[in-house]
C-alpha positions as CSV (number, residue, x, y, z in Angstrom):
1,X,32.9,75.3,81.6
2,X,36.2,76.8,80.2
3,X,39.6,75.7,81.4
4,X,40.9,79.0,81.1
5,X,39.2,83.0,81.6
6,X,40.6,84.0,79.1
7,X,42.0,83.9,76.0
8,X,44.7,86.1,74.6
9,X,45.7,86.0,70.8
10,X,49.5,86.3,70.0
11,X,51.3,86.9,66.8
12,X,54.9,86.0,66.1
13,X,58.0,87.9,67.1
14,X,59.4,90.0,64.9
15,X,62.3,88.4,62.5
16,X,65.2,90.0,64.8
17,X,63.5,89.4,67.8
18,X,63.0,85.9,67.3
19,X,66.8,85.6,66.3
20,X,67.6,87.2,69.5
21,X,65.1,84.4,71.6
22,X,67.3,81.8,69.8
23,X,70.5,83.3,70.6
24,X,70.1,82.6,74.1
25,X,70.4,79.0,73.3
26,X,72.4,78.9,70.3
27,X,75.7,80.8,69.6
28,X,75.5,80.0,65.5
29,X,74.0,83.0,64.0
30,X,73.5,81.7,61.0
31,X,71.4,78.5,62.5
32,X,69.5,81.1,64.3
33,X,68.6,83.0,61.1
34,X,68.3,79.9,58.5
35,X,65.2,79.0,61.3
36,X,63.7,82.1,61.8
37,X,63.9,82.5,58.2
38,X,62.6,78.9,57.5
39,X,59.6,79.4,59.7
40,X,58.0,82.5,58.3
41,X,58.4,80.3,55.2
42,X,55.9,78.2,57.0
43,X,54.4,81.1,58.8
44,X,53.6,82.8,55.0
45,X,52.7,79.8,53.0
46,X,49.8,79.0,56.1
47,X,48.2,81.9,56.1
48,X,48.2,81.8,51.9
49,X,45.9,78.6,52.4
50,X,48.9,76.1,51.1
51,X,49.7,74.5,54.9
52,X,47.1,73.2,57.7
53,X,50.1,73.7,59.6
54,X,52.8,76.5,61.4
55,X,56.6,76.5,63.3
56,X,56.1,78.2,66.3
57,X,58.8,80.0,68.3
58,X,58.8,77.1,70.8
59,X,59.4,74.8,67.8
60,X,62.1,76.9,67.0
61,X,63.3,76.6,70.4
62,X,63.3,72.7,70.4
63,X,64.9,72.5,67.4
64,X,67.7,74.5,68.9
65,X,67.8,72.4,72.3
66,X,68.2,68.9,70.1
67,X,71.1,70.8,68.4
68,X,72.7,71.3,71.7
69,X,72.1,67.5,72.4
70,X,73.2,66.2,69.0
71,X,75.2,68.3,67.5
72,X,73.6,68.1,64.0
73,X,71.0,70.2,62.4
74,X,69.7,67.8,60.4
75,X,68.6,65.1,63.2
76,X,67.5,68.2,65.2
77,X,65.2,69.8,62.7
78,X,63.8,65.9,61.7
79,X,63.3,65.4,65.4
80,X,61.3,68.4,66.0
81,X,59.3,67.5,62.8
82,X,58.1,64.4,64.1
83,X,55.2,65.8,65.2
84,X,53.7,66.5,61.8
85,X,52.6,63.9,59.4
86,X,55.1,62.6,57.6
87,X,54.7,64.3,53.8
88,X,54.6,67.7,55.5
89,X,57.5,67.2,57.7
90,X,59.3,65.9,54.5
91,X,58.4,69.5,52.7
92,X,59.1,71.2,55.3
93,X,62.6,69.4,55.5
94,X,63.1,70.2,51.7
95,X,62.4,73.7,52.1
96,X,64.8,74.1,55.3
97,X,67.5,72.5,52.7
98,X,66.9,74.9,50.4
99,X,67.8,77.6,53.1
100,X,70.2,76.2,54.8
101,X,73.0,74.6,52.2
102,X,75.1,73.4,55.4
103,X,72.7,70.2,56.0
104,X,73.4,66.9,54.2
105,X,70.7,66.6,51.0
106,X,69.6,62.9,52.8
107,X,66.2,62.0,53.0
108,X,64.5,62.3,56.1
């Protein structure tokens, strides 16, 4: 028995759009775009074979909802990481530093 009838397949938002969904939330363009940016990163290297795993536009969304709690986009982005085991959360971590040069180099 199937929980739900049906099943509909989505893909992604398009760059600017996504941008947009964030700026609802988040008045710091650049934040917005050093995410959106960050997760086709993620996006591109999973569907190349080299990640089991993706940042989704809710992830996106959370990330941006602990920055409004915290005030920092390190402990946001780490938080929202969590999630994943820990060596991918650290590469993903390293490759958001490498996009976004505003975040302190610490380790996660």
């Amino acid at each position: 028995m199937e929980r739900f009838q049906i099943f509909l397949k989505m893909t992604y938002p398009a760059p600017k759009q996504e941008i947009q969904i964030l700026s609802v939330l988040c008045p710091e363009e650049d934040f917005c775009k050093n995410l959106v940016s960050f997760a086709n990163s993620i996006r591109k290297t999973k569907a190349e074979g080299g990640s089991r795993y993706s940042i989704t536009t809710r992830r996106l969304v959370q990330v941006i909802k602990n920055h409004t709690i915290f005030n920092d986009r390190r402990l946001a982005l780490e938080l929202a990481l969590a999630r994943f085991p820990e060596i991918d959360a650290n590469g993903m971590m390293k490759l958001y530093e490498g996009i976004d040069p505003s975040i302190a180099s610490s380790s996660m």
